[in-house]
PyMOL Python script that loads the backbone (N, CA, C, O; Angstrom):
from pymol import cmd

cmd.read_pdbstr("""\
ATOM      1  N   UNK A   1      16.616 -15.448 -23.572  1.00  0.00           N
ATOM      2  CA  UNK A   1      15.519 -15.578 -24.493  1.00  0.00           C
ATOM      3  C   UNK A   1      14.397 -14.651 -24.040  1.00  0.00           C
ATOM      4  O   UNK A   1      13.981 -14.634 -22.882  1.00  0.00           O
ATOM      5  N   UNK A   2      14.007 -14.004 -24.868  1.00  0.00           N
ATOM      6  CA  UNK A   2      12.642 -13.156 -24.465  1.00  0.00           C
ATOM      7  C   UNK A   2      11.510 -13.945 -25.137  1.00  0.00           C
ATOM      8  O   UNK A   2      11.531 -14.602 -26.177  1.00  0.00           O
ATOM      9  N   UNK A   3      10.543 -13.711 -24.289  1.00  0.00           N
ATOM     10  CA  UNK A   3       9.030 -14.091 -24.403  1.00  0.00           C
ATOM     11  C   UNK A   3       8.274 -12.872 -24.737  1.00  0.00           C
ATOM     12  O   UNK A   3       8.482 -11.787 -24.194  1.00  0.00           O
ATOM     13  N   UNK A   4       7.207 -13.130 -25.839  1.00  0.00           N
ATOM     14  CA  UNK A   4       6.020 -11.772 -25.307  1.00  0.00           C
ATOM     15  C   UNK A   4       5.199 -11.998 -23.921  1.00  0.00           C
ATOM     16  O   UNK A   4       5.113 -13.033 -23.259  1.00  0.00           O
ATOM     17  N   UNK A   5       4.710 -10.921 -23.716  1.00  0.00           N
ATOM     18  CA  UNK A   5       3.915 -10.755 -23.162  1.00  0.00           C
ATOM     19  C   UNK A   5       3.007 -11.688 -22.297  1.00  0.00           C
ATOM     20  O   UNK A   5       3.029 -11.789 -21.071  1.00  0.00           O
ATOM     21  N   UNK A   6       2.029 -12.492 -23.373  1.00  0.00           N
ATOM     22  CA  UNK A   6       1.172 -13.208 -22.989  1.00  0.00           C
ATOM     23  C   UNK A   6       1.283 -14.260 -23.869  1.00  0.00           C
ATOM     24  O   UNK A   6       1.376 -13.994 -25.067  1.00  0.00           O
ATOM     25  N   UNK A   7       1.291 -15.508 -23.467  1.00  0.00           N
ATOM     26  CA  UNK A   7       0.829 -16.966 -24.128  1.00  0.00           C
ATOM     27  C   UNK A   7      -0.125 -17.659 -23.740  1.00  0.00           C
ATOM     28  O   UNK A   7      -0.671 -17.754 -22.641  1.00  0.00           O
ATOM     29  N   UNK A   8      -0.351 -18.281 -24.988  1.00  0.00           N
ATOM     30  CA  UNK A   8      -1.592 -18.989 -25.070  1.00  0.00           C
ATOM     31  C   UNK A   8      -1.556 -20.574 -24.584  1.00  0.00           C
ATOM     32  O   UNK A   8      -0.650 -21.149 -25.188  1.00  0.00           O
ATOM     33  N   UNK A   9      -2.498 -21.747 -23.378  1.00  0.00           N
ATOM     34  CA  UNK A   9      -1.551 -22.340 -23.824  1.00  0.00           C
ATOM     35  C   UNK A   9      -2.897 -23.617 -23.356  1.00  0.00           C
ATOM     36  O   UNK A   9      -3.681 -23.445 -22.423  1.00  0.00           O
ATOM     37  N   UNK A  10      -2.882 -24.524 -24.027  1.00  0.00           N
ATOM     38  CA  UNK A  10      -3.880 -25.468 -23.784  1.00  0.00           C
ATOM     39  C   UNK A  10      -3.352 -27.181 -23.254  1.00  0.00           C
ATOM     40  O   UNK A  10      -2.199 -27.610 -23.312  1.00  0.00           O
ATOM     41  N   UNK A  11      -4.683 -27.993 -22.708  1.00  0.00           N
ATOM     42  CA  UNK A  11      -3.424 -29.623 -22.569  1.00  0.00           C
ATOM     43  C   UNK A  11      -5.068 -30.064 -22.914  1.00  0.00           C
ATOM     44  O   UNK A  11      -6.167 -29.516 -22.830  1.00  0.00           O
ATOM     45  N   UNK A  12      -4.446 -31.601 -23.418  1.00  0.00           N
ATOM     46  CA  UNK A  12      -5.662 -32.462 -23.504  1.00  0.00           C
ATOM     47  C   UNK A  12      -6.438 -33.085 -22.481  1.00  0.00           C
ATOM     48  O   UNK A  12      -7.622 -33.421 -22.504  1.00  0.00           O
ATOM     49  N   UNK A  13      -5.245 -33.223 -21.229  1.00  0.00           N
ATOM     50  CA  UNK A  13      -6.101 -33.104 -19.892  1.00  0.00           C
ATOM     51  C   UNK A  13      -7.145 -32.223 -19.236  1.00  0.00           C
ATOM     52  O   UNK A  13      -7.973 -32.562 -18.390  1.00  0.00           O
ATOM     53  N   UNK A  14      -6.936 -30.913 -19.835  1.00  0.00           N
ATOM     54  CA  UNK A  14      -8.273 -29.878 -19.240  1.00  0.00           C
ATOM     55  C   UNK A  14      -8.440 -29.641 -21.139  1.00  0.00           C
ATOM     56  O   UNK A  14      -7.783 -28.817 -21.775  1.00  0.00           O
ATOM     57  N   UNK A  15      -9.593 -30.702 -21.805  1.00  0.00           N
ATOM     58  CA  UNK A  15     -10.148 -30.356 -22.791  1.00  0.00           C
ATOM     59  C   UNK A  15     -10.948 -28.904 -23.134  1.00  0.00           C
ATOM     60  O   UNK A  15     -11.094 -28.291 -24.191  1.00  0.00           O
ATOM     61  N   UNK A  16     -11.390 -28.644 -21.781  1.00  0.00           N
ATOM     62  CA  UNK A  16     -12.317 -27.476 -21.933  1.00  0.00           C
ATOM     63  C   UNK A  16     -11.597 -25.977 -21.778  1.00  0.00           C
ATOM     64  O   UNK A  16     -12.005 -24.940 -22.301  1.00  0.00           O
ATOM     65  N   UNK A  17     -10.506 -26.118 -20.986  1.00  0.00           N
ATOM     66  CA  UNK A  17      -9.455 -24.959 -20.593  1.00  0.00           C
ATOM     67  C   UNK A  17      -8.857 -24.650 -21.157  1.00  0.00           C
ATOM     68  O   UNK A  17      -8.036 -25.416 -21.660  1.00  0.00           O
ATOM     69  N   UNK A  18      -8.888 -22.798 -21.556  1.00  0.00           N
ATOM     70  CA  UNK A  18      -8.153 -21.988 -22.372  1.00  0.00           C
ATOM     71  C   UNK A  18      -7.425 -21.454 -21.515  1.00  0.00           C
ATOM     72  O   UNK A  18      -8.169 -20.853 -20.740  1.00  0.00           O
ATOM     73  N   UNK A  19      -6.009 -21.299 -21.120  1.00  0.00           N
ATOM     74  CA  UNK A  19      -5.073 -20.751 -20.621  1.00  0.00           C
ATOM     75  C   UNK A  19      -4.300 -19.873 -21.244  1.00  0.00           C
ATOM     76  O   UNK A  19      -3.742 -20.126 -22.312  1.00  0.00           O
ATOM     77  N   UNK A  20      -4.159 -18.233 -20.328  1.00  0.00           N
ATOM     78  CA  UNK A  20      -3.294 -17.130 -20.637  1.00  0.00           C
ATOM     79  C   UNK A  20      -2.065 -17.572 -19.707  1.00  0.00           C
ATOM     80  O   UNK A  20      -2.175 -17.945 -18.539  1.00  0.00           O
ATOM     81  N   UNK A  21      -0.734 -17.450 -20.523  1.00  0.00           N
ATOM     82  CA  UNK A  21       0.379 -16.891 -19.191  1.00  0.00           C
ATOM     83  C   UNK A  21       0.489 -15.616 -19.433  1.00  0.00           C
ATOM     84  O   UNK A  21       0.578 -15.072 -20.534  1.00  0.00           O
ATOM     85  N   UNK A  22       0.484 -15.185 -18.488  1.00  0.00           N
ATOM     86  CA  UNK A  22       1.372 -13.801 -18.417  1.00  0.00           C
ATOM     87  C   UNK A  22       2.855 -13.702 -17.886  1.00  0.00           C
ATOM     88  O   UNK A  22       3.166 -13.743 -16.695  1.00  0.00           O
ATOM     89  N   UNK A  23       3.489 -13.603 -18.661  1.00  0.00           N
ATOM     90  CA  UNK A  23       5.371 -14.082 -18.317  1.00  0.00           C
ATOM     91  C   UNK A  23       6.347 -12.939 -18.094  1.00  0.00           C
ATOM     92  O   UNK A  23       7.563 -13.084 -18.215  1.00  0.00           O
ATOM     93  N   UNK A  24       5.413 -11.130 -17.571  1.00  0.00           N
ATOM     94  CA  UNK A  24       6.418 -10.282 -16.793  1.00  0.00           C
ATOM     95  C   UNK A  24       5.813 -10.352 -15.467  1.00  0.00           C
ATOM     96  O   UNK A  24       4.770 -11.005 -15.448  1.00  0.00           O
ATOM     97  N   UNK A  25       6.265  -9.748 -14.115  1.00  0.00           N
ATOM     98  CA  UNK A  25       6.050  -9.539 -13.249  1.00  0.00           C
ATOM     99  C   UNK A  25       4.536  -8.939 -13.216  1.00  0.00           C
ATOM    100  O   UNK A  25       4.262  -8.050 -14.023  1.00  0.00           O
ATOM    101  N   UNK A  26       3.661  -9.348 -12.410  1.00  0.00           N
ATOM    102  CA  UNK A  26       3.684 -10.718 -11.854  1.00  0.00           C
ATOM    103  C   UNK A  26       3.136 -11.810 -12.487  1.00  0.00           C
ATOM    104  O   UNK A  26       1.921 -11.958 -12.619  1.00  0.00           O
ATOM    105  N   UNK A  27       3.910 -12.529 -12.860  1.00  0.00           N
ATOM    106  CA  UNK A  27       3.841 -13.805 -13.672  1.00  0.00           C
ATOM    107  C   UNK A  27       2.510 -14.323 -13.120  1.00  0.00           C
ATOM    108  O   UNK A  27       2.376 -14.399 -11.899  1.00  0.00           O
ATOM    109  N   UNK A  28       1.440 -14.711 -14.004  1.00  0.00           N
ATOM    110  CA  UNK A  28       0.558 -15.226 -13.645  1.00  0.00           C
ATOM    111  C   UNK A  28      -0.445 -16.461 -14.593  1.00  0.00           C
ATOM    112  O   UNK A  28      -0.657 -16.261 -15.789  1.00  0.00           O
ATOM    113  N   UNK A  29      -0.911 -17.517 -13.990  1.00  0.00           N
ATOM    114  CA  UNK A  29      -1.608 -18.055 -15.302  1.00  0.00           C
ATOM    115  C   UNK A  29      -3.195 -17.827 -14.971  1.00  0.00           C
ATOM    116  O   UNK A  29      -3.769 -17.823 -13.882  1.00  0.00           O
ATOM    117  N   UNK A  30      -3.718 -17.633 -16.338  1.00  0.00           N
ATOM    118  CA  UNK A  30      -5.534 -17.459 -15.642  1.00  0.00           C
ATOM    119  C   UNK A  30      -6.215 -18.595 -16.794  1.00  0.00           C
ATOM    120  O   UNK A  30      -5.811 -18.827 -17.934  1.00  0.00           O
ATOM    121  N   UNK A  31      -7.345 -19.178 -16.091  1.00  0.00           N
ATOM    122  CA  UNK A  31      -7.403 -20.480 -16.755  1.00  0.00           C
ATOM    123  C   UNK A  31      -9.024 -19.409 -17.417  1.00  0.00           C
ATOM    124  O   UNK A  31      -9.753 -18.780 -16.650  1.00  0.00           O
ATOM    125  N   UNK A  32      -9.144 -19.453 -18.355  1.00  0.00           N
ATOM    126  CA  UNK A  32     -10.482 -18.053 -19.202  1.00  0.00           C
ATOM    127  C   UNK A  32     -11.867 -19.176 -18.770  1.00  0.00           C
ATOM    128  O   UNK A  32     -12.966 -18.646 -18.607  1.00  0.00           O
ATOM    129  N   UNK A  33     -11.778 -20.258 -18.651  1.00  0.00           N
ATOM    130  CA  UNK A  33     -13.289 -21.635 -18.695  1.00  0.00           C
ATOM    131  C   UNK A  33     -13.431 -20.801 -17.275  1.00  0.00           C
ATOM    132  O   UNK A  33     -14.242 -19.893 -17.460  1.00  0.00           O
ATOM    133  N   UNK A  34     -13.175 -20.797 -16.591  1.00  0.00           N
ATOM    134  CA  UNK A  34     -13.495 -20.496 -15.139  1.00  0.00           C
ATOM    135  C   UNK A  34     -13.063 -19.363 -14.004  1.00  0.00           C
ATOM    136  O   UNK A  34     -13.453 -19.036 -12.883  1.00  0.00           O
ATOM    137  N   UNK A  35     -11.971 -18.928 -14.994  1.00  0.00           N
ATOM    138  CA  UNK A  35     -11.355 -17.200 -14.350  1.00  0.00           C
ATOM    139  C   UNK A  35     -10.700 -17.511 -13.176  1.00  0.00           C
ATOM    140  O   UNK A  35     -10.550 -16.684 -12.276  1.00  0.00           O
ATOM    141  N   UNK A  36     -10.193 -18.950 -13.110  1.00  0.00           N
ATOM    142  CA  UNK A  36      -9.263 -18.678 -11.902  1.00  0.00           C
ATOM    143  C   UNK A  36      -7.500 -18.565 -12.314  1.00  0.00           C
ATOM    144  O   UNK A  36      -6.812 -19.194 -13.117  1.00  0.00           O
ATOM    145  N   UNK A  37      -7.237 -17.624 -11.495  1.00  0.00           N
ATOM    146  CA  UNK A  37      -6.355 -17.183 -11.800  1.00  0.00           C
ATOM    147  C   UNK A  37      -4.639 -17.953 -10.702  1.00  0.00           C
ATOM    148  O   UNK A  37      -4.803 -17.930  -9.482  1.00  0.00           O
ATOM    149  N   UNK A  38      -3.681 -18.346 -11.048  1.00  0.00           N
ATOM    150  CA  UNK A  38      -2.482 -18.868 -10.464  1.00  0.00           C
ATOM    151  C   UNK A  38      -1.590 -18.130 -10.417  1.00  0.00           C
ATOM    152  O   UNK A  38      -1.129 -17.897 -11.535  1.00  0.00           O
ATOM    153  N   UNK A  39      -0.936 -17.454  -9.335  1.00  0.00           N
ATOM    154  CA  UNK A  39      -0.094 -16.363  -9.025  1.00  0.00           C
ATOM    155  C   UNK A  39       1.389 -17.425  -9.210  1.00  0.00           C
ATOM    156  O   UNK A  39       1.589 -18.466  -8.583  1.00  0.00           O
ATOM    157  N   UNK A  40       2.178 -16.889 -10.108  1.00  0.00           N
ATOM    158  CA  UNK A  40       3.420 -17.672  -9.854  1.00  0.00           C
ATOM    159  C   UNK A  40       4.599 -16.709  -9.183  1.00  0.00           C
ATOM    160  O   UNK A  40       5.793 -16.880  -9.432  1.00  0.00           O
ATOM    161  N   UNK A  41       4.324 -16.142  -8.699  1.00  0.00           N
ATOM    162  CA  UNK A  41       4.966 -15.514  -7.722  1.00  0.00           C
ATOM    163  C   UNK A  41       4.638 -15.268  -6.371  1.00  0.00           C
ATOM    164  O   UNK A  41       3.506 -15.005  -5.965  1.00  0.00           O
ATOM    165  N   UNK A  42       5.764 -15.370  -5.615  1.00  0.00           N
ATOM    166  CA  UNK A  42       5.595 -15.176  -3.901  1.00  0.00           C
ATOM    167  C   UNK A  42       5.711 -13.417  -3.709  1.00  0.00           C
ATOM    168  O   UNK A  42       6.477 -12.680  -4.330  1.00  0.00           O
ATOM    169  N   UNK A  43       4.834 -13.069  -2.793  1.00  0.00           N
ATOM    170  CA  UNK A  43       4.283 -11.340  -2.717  1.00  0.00           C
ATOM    171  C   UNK A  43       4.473 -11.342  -0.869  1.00  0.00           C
ATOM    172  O   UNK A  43       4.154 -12.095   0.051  1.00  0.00           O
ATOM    173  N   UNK A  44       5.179 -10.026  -1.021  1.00  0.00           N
ATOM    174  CA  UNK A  44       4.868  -9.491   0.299  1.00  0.00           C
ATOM    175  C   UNK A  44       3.861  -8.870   0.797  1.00  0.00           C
ATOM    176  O   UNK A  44       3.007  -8.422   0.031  1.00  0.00           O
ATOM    177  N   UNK A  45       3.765  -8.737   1.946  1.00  0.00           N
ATOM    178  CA  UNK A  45       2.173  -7.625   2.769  1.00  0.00           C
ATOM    179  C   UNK A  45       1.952  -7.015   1.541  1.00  0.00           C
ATOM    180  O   UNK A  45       1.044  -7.264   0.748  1.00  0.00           O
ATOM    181  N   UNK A  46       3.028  -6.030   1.418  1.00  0.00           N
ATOM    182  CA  UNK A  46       3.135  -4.710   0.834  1.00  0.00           C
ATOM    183  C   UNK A  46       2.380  -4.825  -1.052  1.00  0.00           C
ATOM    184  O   UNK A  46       1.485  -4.277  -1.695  1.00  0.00           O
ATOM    185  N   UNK A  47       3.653  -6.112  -1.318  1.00  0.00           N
ATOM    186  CA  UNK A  47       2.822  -5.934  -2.362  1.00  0.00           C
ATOM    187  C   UNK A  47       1.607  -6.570  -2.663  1.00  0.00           C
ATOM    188  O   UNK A  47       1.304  -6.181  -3.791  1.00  0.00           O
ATOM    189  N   UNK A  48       0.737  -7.359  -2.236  1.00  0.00           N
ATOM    190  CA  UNK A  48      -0.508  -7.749  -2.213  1.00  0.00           C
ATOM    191  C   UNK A  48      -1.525  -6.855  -2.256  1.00  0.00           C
ATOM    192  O   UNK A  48      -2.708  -7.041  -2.541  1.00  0.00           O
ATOM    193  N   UNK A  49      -0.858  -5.705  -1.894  1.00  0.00           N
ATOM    194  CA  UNK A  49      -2.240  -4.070  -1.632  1.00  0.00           C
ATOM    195  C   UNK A  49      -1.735  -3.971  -3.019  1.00  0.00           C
ATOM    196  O   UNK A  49      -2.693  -4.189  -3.761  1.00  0.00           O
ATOM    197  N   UNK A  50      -0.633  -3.733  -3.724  1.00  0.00           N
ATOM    198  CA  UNK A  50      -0.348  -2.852  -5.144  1.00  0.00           C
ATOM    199  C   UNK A  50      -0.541  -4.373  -5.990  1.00  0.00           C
ATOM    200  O   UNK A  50      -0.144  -4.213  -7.144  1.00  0.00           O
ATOM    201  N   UNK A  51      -0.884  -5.366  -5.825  1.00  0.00           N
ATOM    202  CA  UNK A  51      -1.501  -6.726  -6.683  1.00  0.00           C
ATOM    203  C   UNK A  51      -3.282  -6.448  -6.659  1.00  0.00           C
ATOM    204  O   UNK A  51      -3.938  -6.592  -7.691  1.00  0.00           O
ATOM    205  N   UNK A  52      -3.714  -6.170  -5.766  1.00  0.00           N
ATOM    206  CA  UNK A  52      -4.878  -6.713  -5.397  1.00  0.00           C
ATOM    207  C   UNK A  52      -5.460  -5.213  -6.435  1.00  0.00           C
ATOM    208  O   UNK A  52      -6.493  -5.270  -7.103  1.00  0.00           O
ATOM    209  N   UNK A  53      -4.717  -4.175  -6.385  1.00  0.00           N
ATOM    210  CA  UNK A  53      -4.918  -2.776  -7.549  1.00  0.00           C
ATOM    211  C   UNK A  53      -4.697  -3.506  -8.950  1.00  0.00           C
ATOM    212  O   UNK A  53      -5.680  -3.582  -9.686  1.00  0.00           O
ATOM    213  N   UNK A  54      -3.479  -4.055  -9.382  1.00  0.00           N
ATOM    214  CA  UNK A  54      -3.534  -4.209 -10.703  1.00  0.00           C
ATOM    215  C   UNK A  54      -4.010  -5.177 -11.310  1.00  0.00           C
ATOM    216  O   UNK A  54      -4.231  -5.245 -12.519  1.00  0.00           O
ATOM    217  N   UNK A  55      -4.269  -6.314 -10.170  1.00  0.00           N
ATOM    218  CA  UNK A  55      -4.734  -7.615 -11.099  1.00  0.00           C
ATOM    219  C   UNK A  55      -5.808  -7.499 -11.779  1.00  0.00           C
ATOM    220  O   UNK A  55      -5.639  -8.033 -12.875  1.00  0.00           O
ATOM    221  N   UNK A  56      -7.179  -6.915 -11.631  1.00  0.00           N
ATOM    222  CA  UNK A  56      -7.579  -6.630 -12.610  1.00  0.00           C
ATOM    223  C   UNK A  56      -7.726  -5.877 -13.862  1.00  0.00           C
ATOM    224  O   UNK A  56      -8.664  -5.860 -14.659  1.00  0.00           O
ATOM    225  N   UNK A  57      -6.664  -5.294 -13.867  1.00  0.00           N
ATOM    226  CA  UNK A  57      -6.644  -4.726 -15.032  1.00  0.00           C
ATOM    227  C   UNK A  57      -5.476  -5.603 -15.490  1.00  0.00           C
ATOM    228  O   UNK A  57      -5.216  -5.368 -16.670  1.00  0.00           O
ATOM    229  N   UNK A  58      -4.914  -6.267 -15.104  1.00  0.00           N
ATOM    230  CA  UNK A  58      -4.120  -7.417 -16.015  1.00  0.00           C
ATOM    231  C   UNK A  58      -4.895  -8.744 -15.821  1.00  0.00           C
ATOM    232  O   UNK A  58      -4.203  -9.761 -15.879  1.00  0.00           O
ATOM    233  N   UNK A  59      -5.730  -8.839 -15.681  1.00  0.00           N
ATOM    234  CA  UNK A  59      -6.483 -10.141 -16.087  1.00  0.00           C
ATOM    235  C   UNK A  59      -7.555  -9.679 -17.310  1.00  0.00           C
ATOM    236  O   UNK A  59      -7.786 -10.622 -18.066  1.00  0.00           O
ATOM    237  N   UNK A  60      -8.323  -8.315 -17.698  1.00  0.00           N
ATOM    238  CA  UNK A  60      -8.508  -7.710 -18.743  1.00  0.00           C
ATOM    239  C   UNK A  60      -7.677  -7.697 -19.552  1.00  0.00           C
ATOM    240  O   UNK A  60      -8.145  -7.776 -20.688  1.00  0.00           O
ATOM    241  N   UNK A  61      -6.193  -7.607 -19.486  1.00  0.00           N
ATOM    242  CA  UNK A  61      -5.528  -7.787 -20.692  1.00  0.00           C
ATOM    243  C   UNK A  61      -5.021  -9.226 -21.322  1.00  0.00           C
ATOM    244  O   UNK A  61      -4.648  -9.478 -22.468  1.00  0.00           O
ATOM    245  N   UNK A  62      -5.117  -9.918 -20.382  1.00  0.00           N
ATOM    246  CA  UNK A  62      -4.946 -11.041 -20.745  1.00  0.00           C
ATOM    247  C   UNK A  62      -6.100 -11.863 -21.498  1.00  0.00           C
ATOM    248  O   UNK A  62      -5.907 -12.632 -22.440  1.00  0.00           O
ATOM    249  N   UNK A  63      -7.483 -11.523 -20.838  1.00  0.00           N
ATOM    250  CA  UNK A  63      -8.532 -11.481 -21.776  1.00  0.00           C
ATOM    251  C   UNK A  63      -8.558 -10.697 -23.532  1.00  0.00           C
ATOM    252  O   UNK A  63      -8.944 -11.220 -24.577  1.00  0.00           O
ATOM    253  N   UNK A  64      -8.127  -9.628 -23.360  1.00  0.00           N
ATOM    254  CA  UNK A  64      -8.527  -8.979 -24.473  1.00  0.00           C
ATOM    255  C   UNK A  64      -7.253  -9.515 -25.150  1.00  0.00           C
ATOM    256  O   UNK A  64      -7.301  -9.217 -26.343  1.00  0.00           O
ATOM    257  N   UNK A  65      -6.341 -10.067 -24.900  1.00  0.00           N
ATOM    258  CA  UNK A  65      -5.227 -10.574 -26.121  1.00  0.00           C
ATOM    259  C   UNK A  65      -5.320 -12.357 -26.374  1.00  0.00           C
ATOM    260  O   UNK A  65      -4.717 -13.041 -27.201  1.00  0.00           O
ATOM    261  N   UNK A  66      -6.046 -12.655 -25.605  1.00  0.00           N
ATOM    262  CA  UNK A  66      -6.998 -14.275 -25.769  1.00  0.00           C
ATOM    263  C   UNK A  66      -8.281 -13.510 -27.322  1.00  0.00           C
ATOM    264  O   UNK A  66      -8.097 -13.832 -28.495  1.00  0.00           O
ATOM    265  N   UNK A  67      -9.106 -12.816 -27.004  1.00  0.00           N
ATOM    266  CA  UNK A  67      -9.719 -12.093 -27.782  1.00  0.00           C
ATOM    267  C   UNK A  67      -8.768 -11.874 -28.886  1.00  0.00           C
ATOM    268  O   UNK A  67      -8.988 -12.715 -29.757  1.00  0.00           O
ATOM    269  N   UNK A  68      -7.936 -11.195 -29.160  1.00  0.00           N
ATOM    270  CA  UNK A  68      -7.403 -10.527 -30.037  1.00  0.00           C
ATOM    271  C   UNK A  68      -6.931 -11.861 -31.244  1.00  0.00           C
ATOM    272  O   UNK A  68      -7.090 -11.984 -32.458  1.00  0.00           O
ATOM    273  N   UNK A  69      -6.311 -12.689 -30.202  1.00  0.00           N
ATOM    274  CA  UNK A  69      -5.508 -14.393 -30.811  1.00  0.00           C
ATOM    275  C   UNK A  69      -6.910 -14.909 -31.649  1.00  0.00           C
ATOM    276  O   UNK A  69      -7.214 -14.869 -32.841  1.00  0.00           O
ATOM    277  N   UNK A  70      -7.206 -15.122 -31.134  1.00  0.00           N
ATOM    278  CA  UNK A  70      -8.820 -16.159 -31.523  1.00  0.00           C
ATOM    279  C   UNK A  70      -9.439 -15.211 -32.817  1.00  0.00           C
ATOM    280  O   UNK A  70      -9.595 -15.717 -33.929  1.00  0.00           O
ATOM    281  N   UNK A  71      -9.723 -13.986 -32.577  1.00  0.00           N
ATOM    282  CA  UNK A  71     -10.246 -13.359 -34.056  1.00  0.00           C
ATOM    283  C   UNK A  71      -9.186 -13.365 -35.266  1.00  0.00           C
ATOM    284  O   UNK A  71      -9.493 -12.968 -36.390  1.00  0.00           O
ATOM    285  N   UNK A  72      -7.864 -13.870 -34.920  1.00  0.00           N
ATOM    286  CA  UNK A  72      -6.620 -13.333 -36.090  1.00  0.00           C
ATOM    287  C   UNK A  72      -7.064 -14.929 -36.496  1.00  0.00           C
ATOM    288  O   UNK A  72      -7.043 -15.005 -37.725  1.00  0.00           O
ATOM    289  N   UNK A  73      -7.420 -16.105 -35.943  1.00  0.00           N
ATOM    290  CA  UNK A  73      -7.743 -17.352 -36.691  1.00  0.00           C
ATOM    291  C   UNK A  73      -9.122 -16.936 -37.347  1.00  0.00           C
ATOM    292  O   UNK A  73      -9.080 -16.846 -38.575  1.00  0.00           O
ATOM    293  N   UNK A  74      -9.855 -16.773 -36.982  1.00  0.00           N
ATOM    294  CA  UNK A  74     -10.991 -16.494 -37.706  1.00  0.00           C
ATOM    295  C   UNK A  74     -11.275 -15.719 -38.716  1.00  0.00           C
ATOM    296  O   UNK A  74     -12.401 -15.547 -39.184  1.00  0.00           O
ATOM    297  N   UNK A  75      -9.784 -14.992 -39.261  1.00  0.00           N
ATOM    298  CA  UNK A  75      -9.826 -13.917 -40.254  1.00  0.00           C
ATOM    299  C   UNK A  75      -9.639 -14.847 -41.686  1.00  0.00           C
ATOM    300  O   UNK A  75      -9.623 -14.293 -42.785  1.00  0.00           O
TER     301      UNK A  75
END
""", "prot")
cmd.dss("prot")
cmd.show_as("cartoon", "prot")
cmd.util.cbc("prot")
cmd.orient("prot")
């Protein structure tokens, strides 16, 4: 089964929390109420230097397609 990209994903237990997954390498969830972010993957030395480079620019995308979701309801 393939997934996109990024999902959206909410619980009634964190009323206030908007959650991105990101479901390719490196799988990650970022909770948007508070920007913390949950690595679901285990990283070596090595790659923690080439994580610690891309995560922000994949936590921007995960933002801007939270953005993108939310204006297609509002259309």
């Amino acid at each position: 089964m393939e997934f996109p990209k990024f999902l959206l994903g909410d619980n009634t237990d964190y009323p206030t929390a908007i959650f991105v997954v990101h479901t390719e390498f490196p799988r990650f969830i970022i909770n948007l109420e508070d920007d913390e972010v949950e690595w679901l993957e285990e990283f070596s030395k090595e790659d923690e230097k080439e994580l610690e480079e891309e995560a922000e620019t994949l936590i921007a995308a995960a933002t801007a397609f939270y953005d993108r979701e939310v204006s297609r309801y509002e259309d």
